[in-house]
N, C-alpha and C positions, 0 to 999 in steps of 0.2 A: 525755494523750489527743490524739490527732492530728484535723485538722481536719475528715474526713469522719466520723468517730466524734461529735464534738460537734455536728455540725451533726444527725446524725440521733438523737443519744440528749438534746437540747435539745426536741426534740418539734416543731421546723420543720419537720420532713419534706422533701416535694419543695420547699413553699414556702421552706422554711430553705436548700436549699442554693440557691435562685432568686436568693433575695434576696443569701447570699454571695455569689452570683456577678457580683452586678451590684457587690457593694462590694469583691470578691478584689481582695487587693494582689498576686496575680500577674501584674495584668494592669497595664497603663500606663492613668490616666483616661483615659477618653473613647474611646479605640482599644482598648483589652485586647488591643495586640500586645507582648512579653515583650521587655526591652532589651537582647538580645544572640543571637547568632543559635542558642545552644541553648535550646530551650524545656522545661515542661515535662514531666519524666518521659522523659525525655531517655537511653539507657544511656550514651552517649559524655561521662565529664565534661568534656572538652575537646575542640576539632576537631584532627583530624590536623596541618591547616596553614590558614593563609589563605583562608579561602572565595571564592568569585566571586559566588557566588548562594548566597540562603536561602529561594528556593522553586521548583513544579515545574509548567509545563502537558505535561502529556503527550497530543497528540493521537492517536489510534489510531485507521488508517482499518479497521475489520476485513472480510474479505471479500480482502484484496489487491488493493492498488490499481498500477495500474500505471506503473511508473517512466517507462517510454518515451516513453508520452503524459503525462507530467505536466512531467516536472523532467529526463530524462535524452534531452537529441535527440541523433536518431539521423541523420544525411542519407544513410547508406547507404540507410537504409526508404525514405526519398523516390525515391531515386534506382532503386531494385530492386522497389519495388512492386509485388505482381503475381507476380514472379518466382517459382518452383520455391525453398524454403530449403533449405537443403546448409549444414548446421555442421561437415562435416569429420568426424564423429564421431556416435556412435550416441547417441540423444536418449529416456531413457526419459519420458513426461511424465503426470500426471494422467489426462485424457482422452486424444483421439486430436486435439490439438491441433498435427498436424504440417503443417500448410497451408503456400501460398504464404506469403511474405515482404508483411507490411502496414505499412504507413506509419501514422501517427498520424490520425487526424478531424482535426486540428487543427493549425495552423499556428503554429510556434514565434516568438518576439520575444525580441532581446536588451533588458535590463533593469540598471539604474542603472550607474556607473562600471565594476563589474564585469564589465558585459556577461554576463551570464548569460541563457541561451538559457532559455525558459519559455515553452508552452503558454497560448496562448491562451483552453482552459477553466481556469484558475486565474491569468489575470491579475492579477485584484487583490491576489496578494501581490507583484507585479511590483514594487512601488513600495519594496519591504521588500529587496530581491533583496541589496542592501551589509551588511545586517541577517545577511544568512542563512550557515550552514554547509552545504554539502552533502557527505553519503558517500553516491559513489557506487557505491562496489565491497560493499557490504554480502552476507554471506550467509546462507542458513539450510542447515538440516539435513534439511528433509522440506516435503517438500508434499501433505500434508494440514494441514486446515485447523487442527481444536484442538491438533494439536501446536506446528505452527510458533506458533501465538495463545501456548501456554504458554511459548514458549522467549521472546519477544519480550518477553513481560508477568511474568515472572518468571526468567527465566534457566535455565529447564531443559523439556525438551521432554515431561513428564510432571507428573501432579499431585504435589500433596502440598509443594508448596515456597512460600513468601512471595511477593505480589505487591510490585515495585519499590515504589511508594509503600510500601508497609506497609515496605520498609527504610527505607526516607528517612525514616518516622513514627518509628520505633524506634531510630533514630542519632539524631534530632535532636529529637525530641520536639513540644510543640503550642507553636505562637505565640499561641496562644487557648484556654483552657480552658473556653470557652463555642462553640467549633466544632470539628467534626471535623478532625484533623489532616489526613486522608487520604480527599476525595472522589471520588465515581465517578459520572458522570453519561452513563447508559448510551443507546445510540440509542431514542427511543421506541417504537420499532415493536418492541423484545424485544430480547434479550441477543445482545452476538457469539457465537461459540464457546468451550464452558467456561462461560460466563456465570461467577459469582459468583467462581469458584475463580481467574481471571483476578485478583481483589486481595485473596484470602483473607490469611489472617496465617497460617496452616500453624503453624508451631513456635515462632513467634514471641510474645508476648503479646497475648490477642487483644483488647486494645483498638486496636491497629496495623491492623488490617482495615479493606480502604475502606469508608466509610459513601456508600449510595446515595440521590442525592438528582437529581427528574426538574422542571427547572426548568418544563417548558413544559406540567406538569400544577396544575391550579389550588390541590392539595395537593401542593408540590414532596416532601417527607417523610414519607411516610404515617406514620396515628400517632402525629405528636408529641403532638396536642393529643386526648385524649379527649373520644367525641361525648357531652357533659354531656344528661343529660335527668333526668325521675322517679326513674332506678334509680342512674346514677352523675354524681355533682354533685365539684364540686372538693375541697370537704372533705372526700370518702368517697375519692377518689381520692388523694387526698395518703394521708390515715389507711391507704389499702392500700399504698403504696408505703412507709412507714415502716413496717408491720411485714413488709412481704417485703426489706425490707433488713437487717431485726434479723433474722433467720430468716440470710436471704445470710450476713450475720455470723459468724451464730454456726455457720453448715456449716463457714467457711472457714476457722475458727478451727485445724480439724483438716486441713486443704488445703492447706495455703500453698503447693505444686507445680503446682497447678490454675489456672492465671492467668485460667481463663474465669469462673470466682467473680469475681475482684476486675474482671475485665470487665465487668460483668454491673451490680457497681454503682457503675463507674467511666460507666456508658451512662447512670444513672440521673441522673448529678452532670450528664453533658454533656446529657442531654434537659432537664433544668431550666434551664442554661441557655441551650442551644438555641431553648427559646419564649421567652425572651427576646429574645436575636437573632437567628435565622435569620428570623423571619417580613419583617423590617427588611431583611434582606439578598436577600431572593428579590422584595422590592419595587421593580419597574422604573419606578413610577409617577411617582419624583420623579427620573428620569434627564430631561438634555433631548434637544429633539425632533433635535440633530444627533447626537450619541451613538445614540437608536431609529436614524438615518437608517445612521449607520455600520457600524451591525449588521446592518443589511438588515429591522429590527424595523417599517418606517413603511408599510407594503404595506396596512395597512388590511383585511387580511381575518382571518374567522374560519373560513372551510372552504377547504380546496384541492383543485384539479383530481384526479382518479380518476388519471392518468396522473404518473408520476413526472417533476415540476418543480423550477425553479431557485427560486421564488420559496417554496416550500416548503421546499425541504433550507435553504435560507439560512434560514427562520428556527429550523430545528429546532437548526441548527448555531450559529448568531450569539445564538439565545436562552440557549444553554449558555454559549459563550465569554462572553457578560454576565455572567453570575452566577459566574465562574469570577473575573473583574478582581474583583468584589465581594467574592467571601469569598476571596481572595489580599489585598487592602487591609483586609480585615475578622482577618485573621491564619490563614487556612489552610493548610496546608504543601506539600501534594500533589493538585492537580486531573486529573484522568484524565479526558476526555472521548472519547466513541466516537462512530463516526459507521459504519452498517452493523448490523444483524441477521443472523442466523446461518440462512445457508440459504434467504432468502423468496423467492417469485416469483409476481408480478411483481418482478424486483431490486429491494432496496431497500438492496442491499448493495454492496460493490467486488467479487464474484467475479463477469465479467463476460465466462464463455463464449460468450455469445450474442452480443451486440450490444454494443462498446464504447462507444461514440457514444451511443446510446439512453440506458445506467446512468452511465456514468462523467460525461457531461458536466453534468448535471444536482449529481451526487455533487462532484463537483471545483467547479464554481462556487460553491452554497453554500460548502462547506468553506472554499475561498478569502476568500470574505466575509467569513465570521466567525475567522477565522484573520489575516487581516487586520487584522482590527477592534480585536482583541485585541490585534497586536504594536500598531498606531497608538494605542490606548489607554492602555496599558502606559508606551509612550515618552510620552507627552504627559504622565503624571503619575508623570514621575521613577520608576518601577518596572520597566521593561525591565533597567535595568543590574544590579538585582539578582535575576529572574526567570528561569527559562529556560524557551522555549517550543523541548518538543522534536516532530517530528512522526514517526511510524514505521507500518507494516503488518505483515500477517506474510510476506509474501514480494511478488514482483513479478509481472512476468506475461510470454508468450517474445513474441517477434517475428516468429512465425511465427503465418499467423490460424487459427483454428481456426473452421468454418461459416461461413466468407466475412468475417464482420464481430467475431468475437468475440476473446477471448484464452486459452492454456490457463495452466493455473499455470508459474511462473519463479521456484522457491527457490533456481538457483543464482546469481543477485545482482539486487540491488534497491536502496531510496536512501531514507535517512535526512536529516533535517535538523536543525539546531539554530539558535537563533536568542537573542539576550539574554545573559544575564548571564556574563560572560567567555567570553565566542563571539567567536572573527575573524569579523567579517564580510566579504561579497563573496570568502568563499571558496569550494573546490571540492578534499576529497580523495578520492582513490580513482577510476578512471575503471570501466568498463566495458569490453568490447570495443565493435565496430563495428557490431552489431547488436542488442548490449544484454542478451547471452545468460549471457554467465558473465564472471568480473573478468578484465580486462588483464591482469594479471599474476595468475594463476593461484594461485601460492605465497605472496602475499603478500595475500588478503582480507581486511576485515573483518568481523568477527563479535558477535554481540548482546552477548558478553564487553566486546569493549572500547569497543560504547556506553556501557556499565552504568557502567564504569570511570572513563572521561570522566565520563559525568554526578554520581557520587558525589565526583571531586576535583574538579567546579567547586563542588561545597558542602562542601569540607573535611575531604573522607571517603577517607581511601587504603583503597581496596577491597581491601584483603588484609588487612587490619589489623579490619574489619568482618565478625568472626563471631560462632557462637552453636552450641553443642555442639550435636549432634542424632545419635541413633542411633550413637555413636562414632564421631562426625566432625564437625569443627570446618566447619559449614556457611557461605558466603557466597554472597550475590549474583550472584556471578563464578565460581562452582566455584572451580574451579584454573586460570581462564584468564583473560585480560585484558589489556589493553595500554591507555594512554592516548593518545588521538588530538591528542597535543601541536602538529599543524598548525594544529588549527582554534580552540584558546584561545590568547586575546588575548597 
């Protein structure tokens, strides 16, 4: 009889498998992180090669944030301002974003030994700048918005396929059986584009799916805990969970193709112990007050200005990136945070037609804050070197203004970063042209393929070697493309 059978046919129920989970020997005392870097439930019984890192922050700005003004200067812009834009060539775009040629809001500053040029609304990663990777020749395929969102967040520009994290769950398995291997902590004002399908598990077992959890609401997880009263008390709640599992059982007996059965009561095992530990881990209360200060978390308020503020995205952004360091040291594998909603207005996103200055500056400072916080965090307790903190969007935005002050969409190149765990730091591959419009080198771009590809072999994953039959075809993360971006690891 295998462990999740005795635990629920011993008549513990949800309590039975609580309490195994606090005494699981899969777990190391006191940490329940797993002593080597497959965890689990794991499919890979071994990693391809030497890992660099054995876990993920993936920041996602959605909306398209734009490279120009953030992380890619331009000095032509400074210099042509103003000017009539002439790309030499016929420019189809989104809107009717073919305006004069604009320079950034904001004034660029070189930053640590490297000298890297960075925008003054995202200073505060300035200090990290030796820390950081940059691609800047990045491209996509389309600009519309849910497409390029799917290709970035799953490697293909249509639904139906695994969200990254849910690979990285399903190669390497959970460092905690009492937390989600693969979080998703989506911008609170509502979903980017795709919403949920963005870290679905598609074909893959859907315990792999991100689990969404909203740090900066008073119930980060809705549902974990049942609202106990006269009709449902903990005992009547255990007793119903133990026979919808004997039931679950006994469908799946005839199932065993259907992995959303054993999902189903694989959610059960992790909700047990979830109220164990997440409530522990979403609790900011015993951080001190320089950690609140570093987040941007010490602002002392409870409601924010009507107009979109710095002092607000910082903490919606820094609130996440806390809880993100906590259940990464608490054993999580894959943290995905968003920053942007799909479509609002007043912006509360990076598509930022209208006014760049207005959306983006407010958007980029937070961000910066808690982005920040996180790498200075990370580093100060020995976890950067095994971490990677990657940042991406779905595309960029041109250089040409659109309505005086705004930007139109720019899928054909924009600027990735990486940052920790077997990352060169204070580097830079890939350039841009001159005005930020399409790669330098035309022939030779990069593409979401061989981000994927990188980030899989800094955790020991050769991305061709990581498939999974689907519709007669040996599926991967990568299709059939990919290249490792060997400049920029260590």
């Amino acid at each position: 009889m295998d462990r999740r059978n005795f635990l629920w046919q011993s008549g513990g129920g949800l309590g039975g498998i609580a309490l195994a989970a606090m005494l699981a020997d899969e777990s190391q005392a006191g940490s329940g992180l797993a002593e080597d870097d497959l965890g689990q439930g794991a499919s890979l019984s071994a990693l391809h090669h030497a890992p660099k890192a054995k876990r993920v922050v993936q920041l996602f700005m959605s909306g398209a944030a734009s490279h120009i003004d953030l992380w890619d200067h331009k000095p032509f812009l400074e210099k042509h301002h103003g000017e009539k834009s002439d790309f030499g060539e016929k420019v189809e775009l989104f809107q009717n974003g073919h305006g004069p040629w604009m320079k950034s809001p904001w004034k660029f500053q070189p930053y640590g030994e490297c000298g890297k040029m960075l925008s003054d609304t995202i200073a505060p990663l300035g200090k990290h700048a030796d820390d950081m990777a940059f691609v800047h020749n990045l491209v996509g395929k389309t600009g519309v918005h849910s497409q390029a969102t799917y290709l970035q967040a799953t490697g293909f520009q249509r639904p139906g396929f695994p969200g990254v994290g849910a690979w990285v769950s399903y190669a390497l398995g959970s460092l905690n059986q009492n937390l989600p291997s693969f979080v998703v902590m989506p911008d609170k004002r509502g979903y980017a584009s795709n919403g949920p399908k963005n870290w679905h598990s598609s074909f893959l077992p859907a315990e792999h799916q991100g689990t969404v959890v909203r740090p900066a609401n008073k119930n980060p997880i809705p549902d974990l805990f049942p609202s106990y009263g006269d009709f449902i008390t903990k005992k009547s709640s255990a007793d119903a969970i133990e026979l919808l599992g004997k039931l679950n059982r006994k469908h799946l007996k005839n199932r065993n193709e259907d992995s959303r059965l054993a999902a189903r009561i694989k959610s059960y095992e992790l909700a047990a112990g979830m109220q164990i530990t997440a409530p522990e881990a979403f609790d900011f209360s015993k951080e001190p007050t320089h950690i609140m200060k570093l987040y941007g978390l010490d602002h002392g308020k409870s409601e924010f200005d009507k107009n979109i503020n710095t002092t607000e995205e910082a903490d919606y952004f820094g609130r996440k990136c806390l809880a993100a360091r906590r259940l990464l040291e608490r054993g999580s594998r894959f943290i995905q945070i968003w920053s942007g909603n799909d479509n609002s207005f007043p912006r509360r996103n990076w598509d930022s037609h209208e006014n760049v200055g207005r959306d983006h500056g407010p958007l980029a400072m937070g961000m910066a804050i808690g982005a920040s916080a996180l790498i200075e965090d990370l580093k100060q307790r020995d976890m950067l070197k095994d971490t990677i903190v990657m940042w991406t969007t779905e595309f960029g935005r041109m250089p040409s203004s659109q309505g005086g002050t705004g930007r139109d969409h720019n899928p054909f190149v924009f600027t990735n970063w990486f940052c920790g765990g077997g990352i060169k730091g204070g580097t830079t591959f890939g350039e841009s042209d001159q005005w930020g419009y399409k790669p330098l080198d035309r022939d030779n771009p990069t593409q979401v393929y061989d981000i994927h590809a990188t980030l899989l072999h800094l955790l020991g994953i050769n991305h061709e070697k990581l498939t999974v039959p689907h519709n007669g075809i040996q599926r991967r993360l990568t299709d059939v493309h990919g290249h490792i971006i060997k400049d920029i690891i260590a």
